[in-house]
C-alpha positions in Angstrom: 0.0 0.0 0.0 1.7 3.4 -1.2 0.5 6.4 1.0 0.0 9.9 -1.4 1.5 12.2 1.5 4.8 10.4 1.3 5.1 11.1 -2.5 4.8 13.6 -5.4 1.8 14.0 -7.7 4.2 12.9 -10.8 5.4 9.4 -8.7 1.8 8.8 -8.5 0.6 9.2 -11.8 3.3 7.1 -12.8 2.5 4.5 -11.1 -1.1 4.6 -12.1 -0.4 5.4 -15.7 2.1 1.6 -15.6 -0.8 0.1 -13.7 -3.2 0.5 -16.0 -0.5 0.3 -19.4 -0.1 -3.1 -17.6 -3.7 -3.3 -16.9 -3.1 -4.3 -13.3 -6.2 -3.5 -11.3 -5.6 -0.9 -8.3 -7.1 -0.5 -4.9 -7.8 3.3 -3.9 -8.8 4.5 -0.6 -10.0 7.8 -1.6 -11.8 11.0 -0.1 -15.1 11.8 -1.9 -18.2 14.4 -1.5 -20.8 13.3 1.0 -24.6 13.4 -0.3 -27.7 13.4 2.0 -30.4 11.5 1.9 -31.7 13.5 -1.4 -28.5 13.0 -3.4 -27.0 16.5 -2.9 -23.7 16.8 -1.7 -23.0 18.2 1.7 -19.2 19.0 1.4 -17.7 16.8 3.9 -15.3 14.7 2.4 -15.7 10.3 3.2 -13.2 8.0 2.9 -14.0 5.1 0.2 -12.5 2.4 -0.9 -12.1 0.6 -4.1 -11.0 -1.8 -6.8 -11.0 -0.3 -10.1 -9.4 -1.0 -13.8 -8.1 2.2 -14.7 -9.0 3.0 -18.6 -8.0 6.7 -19.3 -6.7 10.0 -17.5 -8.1 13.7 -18.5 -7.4 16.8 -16.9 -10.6 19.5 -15.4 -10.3 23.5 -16.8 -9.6 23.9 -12.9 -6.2 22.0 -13.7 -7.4 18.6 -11.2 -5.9 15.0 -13.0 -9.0 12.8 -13.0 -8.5 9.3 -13.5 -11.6 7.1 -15.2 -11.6 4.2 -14.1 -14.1 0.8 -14.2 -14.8 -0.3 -10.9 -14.7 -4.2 -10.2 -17.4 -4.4 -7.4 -20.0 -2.7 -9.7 -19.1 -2.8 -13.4 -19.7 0.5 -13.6 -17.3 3.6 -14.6 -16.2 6.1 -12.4 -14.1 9.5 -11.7 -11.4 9.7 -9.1 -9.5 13.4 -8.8 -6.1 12.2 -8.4 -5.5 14.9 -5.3 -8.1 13.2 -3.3 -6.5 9.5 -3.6 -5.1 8.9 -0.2 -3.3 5.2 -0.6 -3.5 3.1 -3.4 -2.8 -0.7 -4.2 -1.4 -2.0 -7.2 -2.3 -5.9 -8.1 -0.7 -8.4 -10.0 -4.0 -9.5 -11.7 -5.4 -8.6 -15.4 -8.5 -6.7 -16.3 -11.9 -8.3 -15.9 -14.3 -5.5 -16.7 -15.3 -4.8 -20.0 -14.6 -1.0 -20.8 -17.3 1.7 -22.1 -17.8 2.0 -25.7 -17.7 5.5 -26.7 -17.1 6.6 -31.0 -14.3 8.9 -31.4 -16.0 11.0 -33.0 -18.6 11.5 -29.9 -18.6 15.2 -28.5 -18.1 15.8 -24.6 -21.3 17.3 -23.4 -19.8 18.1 -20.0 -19.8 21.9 -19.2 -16.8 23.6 -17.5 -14.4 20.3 -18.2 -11.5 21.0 -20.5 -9.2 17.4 -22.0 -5.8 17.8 -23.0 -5.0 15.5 -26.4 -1.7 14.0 -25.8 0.1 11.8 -28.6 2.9 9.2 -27.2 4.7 7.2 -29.5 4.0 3.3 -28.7 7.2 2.7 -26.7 7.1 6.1 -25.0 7.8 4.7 -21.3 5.1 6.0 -18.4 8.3 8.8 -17.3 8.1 10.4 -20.7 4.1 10.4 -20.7 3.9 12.2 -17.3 6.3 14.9 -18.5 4.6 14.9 -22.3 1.6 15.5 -19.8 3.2 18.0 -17.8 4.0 20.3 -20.9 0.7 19.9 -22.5 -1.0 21.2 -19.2 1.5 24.1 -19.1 0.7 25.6 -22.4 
């Protein structure tokens, strides 16, 4: 189990960006917004945790890494910020989830969420990506 507060953002994304070039499955214990009983969020932050199979990562107009992810309990696809990850657990088992099916050519209807398009060459190694990232968030 790696603890976030012990290393950098970059260390972590690595790791998560092998994980799922591996597709190993990772455990996250992870803080997320409370809702009441009517589904609106109250703003105090619950610890979670989860298995998930980690499919892609984008990046919020507010600058936040959020990784999408398929989790294994539920078969369903969820968003994790990566500033909110607390531990994680990287396993030594494959995939088992099938992955959404979305066209390329589909548009993002999401409001106020801006993607960065990075291109890596096929034997670009996770070190390079996170920097490739890096630049393409900086300009």
């Amino acid at each position: 189990m790696r603890h976030t507060n012990r290393e950098t953002n970059t260390s972590t994304l690595t790791r998560l960006i092998k994980a799922a070039d591996r597709q190993h499955p990772v455990t996250l214990a992870y803080l997320k917004e409370e809702k009441d009983d009517a589904g609106r969020k109250t703003g105090r932050l619950i610890e979670t945790i989860r298995t998930v199979e980690i499919y892609d990562f984008t990046v919020t107009a507010a600058g936040d890494i959020v990784i999408k992810a398929m989790d294994r309990s539920t078969g369903e696809a969820r968003s994790f910020r990566l500033d909110r990850i607390r531990t994680y657990s990287i396993h030594r088992t494959r995939y088992l989830v099938a992955r959404p099916v979305t066209p390329e050519t589909k548009q993002r209807t999401t409001t106020g969420l801006a993607t960065v398009t990075v291109l890596y060459p096929v034997d670009c190694p996770a070190t390079a990506r996170v920097q490739l990232l890096a630049d393409a968030l900086a300009a």
